[in-house]
N, C-alpha and C positions, 0 to 999 in steps of 0.2 A: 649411523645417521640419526637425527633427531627424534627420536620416538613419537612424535607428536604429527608427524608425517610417515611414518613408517604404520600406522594402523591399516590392518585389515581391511577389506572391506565388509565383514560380516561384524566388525566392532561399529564399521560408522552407519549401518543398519540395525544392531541390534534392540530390540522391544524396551529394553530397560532406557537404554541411553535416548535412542528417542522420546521415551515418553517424560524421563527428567527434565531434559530438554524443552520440550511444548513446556511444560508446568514454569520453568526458570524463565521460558519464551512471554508466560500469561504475564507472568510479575513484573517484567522488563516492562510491559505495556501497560498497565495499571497504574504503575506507580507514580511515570508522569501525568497520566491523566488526572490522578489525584492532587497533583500537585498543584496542574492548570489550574483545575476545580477549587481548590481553596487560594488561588495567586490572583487570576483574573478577575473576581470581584473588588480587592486592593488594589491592581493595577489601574482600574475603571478610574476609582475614587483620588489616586496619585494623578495622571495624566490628564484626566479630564475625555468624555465620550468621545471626540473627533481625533486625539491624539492617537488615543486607543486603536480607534479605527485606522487610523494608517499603519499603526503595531501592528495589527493583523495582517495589513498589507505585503508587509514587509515580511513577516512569517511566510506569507502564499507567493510571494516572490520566489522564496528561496525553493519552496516543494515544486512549482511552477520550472519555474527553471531547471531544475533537475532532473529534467526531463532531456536535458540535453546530454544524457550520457549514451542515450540511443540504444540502454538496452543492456547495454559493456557491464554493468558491474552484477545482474543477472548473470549473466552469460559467462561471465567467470567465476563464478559460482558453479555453474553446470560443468562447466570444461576442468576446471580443477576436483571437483567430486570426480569425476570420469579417471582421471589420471591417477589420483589416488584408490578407486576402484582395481586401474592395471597395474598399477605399484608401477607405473612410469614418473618419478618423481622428480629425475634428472631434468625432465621436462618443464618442470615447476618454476622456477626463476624466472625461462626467459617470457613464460605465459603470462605471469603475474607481471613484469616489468610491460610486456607491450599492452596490458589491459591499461596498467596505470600510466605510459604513456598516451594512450589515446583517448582515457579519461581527463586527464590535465589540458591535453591540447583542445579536448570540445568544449572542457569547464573556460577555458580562456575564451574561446568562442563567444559563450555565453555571455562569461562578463563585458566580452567587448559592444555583444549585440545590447544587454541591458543595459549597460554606459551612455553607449547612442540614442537610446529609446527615452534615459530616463527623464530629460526634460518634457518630450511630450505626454508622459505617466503621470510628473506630477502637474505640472500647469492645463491639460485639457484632460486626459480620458480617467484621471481617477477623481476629477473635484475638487481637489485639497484645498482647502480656503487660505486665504491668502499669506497670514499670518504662517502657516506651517509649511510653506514650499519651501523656503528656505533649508533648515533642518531637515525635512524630508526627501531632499535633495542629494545634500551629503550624506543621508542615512543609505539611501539607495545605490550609491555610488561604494560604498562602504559592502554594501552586500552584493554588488558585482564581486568584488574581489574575492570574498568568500566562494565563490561559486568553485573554483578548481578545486580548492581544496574539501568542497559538499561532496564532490563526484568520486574525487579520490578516495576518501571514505568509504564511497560505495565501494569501490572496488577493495578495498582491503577486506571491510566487512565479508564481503562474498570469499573470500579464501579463506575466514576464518571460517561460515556457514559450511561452505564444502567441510572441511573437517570436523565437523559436530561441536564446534569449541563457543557452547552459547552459553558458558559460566564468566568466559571472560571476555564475550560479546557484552551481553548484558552488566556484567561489570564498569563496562565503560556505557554504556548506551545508556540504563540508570540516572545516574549522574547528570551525563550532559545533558539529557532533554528536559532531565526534573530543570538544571540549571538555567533552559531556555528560555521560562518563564519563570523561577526562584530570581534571576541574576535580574532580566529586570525591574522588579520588584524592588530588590535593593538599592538598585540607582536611582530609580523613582524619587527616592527616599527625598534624595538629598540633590537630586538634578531632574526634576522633569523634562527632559527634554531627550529626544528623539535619538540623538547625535552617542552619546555614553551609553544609550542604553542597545545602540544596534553596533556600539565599540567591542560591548560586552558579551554579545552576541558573537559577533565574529569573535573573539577569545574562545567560546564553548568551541568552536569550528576545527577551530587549530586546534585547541587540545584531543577534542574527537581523534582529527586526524593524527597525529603523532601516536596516540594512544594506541591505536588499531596499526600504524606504522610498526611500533616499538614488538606488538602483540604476534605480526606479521614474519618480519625480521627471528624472534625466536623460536618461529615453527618451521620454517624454510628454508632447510638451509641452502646457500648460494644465492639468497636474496640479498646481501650484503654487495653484492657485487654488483653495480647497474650495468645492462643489458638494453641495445637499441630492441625499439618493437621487433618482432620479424614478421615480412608480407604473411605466411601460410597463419601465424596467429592473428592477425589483425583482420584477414578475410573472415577464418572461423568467427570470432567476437564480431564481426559487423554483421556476417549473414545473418547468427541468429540473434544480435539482437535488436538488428536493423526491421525486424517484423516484429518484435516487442513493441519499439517505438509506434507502429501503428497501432496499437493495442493500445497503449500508454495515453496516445492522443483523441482515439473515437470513445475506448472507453467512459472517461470521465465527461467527454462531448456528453453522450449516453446518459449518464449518471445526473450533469447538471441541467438537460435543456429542458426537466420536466419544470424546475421553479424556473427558470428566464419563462417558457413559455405561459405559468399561470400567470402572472406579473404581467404578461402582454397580453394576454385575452379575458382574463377576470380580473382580481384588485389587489392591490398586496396586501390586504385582510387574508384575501383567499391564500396568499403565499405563506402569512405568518401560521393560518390552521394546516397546510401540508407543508412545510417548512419544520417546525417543531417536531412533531413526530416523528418525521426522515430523519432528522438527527438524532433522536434519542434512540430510534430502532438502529440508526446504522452504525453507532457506537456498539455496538453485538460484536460487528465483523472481527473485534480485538481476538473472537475465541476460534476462529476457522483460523484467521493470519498467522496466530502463530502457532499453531498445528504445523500448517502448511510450509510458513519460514522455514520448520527443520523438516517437513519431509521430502521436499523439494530435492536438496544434495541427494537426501538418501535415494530418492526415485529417481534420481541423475546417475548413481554410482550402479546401484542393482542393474539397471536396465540396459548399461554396456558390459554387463557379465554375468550377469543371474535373470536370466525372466522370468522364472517360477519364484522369487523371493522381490521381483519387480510387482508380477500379480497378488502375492498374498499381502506385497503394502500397501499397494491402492489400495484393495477391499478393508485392509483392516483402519486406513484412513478413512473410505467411505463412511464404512459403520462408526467410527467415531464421531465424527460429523453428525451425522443423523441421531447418535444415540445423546447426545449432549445437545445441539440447535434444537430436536425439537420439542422436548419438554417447558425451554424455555421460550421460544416463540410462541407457542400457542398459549402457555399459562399468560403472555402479554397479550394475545390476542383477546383471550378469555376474559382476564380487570381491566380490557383497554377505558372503558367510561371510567369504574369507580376511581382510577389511577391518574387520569386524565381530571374528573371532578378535583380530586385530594390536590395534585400539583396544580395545576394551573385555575381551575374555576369550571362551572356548572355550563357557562356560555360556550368556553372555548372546546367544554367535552362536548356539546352538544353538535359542534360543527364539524370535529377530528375523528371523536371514536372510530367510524366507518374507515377514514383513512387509515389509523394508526391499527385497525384491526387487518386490512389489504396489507399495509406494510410489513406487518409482522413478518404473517405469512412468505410472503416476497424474500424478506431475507434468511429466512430457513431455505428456502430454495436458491436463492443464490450464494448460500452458506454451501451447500451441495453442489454447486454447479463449479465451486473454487476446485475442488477437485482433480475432476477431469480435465479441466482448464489447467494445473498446474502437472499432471502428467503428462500430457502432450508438451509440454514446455522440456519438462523431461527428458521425453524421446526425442527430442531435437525436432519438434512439431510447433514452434512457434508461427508459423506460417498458416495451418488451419484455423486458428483461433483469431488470428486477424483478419483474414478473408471472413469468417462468420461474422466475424463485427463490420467488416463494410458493409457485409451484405444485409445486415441487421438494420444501421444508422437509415436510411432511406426509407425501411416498412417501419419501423420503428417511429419515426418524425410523422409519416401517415396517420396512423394508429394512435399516437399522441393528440395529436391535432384534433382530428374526429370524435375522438371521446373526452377532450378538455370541453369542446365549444356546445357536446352534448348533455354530458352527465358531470362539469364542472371538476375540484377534487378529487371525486370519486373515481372518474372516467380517468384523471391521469394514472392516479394509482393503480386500478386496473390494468391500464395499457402496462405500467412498469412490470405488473406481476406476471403480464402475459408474455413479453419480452424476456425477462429471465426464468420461467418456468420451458420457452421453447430453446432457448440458448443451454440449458442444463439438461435437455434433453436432445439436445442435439451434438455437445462438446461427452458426454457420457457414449452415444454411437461410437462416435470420432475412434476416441480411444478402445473401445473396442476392437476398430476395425485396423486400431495398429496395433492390437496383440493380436492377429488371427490364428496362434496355435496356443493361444492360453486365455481363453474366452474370460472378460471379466463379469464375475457371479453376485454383481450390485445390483443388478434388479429390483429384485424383492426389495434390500431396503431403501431402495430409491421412490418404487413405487408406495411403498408403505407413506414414508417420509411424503410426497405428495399429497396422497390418500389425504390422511391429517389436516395436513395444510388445508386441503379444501375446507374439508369440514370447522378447520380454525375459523375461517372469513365469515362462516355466520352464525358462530356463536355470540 
């Protein structure tokens, strides 16, 4: 058998290969960023502002929609670290064929439902001035199509993550996403228009896909053979990641409705001074995510055969997390003005620091609350994590509300930090209460890792 599926499960947990791993994980993520980061001001300057802006659209299309894999390529991730845990491997083919048929068949879904939609996207609910409907028409039509083959990807990716293989994950993932924004760039050059450069796009798609196809195919064997889904896999993949999907969707609900609701109750001045800072703090998350990307399989594979090597990953996760987020959140807590002065201006420090000092904070704690949150995914607990986020969304919108119309800025960011400092303290219980014969001993650096934070918001 292929040695690349015949590993251990004490190889696809071991300290070294994880922790290469994360590191090879950091760089995957960095590199397009950097890439953005010197594209995006060229792309402005090729396109022109409003063109741009439907670019983007078109990018949040694609992440938007990808949500319509319900979960599936998660969750094959989990179920194939599992099986390669029990060296049940013969199993592998038909699991991985029915993930990726039921990924295709929702990706189709998708594009069908964004096909139908997209006239009323581009002519009423996105603006697009009159001049660019045309092109951004066909662009959009263009990135339905894409959509089966975005989802497929996921699911490949997740058989490679189950097997620890983020050399030549990132191998590929590199590349295309640098390409996402290098490719249109290029086209810019010599075509400003919408139409080549979301052509070009959908090419990174496909190549992704075949990529991780061809990556897939080498490590699998009797993946060469296509297999109809079968019911018992298609139930497993939809139960748990049919409660992902609700996570998926209140989540970012969560996440967005603190700037819809400044915009609605104070001015979008108020939006651009906690607006900016959210985004510069929450570009952080790159260093918990991909921790987490790999220890996810491993917390997947230990914990259907090792519990005592399930507990010592959590905690030695935990303490990562905390020993790396919060030196760096609070040192930003700490220059929020003079950093805030240097970049932007003396004005706009004057209005943000308070917020960008709350935010900080906020996302060290929610840097720790990724954790437990991705444990319980783990243990096949995707179900408590969702239920906490409905039951969240409602005190949540209260708690918003009340401290936007009181204390302005300030008051929303509060509310966010109280929201996730009580969500990471309550996703931390959770998983506790599903090892009750291997107590987990995070505590202390949980509560430390708080402690701090306090003390960061008023420095």
């Amino acid at each position: 058998m292929n040695e690349s599926v015949e590993l251990k499960e004490p190889a696809l947990t071991g300290g070294r290969v994880l922790a290469r791993n994360t590191i090879i994980n950091l760089a995957g993520s960095l590199v397009p960023l950097l890439v953005a980061f010197l594209a995006i001001p060229a792309l402005i300057g090729n396109l022109g502002t409003e063109r741009f802006g439907v670019l983007t659209l078109i990018w949040l299309a694609v992440g938007y929609f990808s949500l319509f894999d319900l979960g599936v390529g998660r969750a094959t991730t989990k179920f194939v670290a599992e099986n390669l845990a029990r060296r049940e491997t013969d199993a592998l083919p038909k699991l991985v064929w029915s993930s990726l048929g039921m990924l295709f068949a929702l990706g189709l879904a998708g594009a069908l439902l964004l096909a139908l939609v997209n006239p009323l996207l581009v002519s009423h609910l996105f603006n697009i001035p009159a001049g660019l409907r045309a092109e951004a028409t066909r662009s959009f039509y263009l990135i339905a199509a894409a959509l089966p083959w975005v989802l497929g990807s996921a699911g490949l990716r997740g058989v490679l993550e189950a097997q620890q293989r983020f050399i030549a994950i990132n191998l590929v993932r590199i590349p295309v996403s640098s390409l996402l924004y290098a490719a249109p760039l290029l086209v810019s050059l010599t075509a400003p228009d919408l139409y080549p450069i979301t052509v070009a796009l959908l090419g990174m798609r496909l190549l992704e896909f075949g990529s991780y196809a061809c990556l897939c195919l080498g490590s699998v064997p009797g993946l060469r053979q296509p297999r109809w889904p079968g019911r018992a896999y298609v139930r497993q993949l939809l139960g748990f990641g049919g409660w992902l999907t609700v996570t998926n969707i209140v989540g970012p609900l969560m996440t967005y409705l603190d700037r819809f609701l400044i915009g609605g109750l104070l001015s979008m001045s108020a939006v651009a001074y906690y607006a900016t800072p959210y985004d510069f703090v929450a570009r952080l998350a790159v260093i918990p995510g991909s921790l987490l990307c790999v220890m996810f399989p491993a917390l997947s594979a230990s914990f259907s055969t090792d519990g005592p090597r399930f507990v010592a990953l959590y905690r030695k996760t935990l303490g990562c997390v905390v020993l790396v987020m919060t030196p760096v959140c609070l040192a930003l807590a700490a220059v929020a003005h003079p950093f805030l002065n240097a970049w932007i201006g003396p004005k706009f420090a004057a209005q943000s620091t308070p917020v960008f000092r709350i935010l900080a904070v906020a996302t060290l704690v929610n840097a720790i609350g990724q954790v437990p949150y991705s444990a319980l995914q783990a243990m096949g607990r995707p179900d408590l994590t969702a239920k906490l986020h409905l039951l969240e969304l409602p005190l949540y919108l209260m708690l918003l509300w009340t401290l936007a119309r009181n204390l302005g800025i300030g008051g929303v960011a509060l509310a966010y930090l109280a929201r996730v400092v009580i969500d990471t303290c309550v996703l931390h219980r959770l998983a506790q209460w599903m090892i009750p014969r291997n107590r987990v001993s995070g505590e202390a650096a949980t509560r430390s890792a708080l402690a701090a934070a306090a003390v960061g918001i008023f420095k």
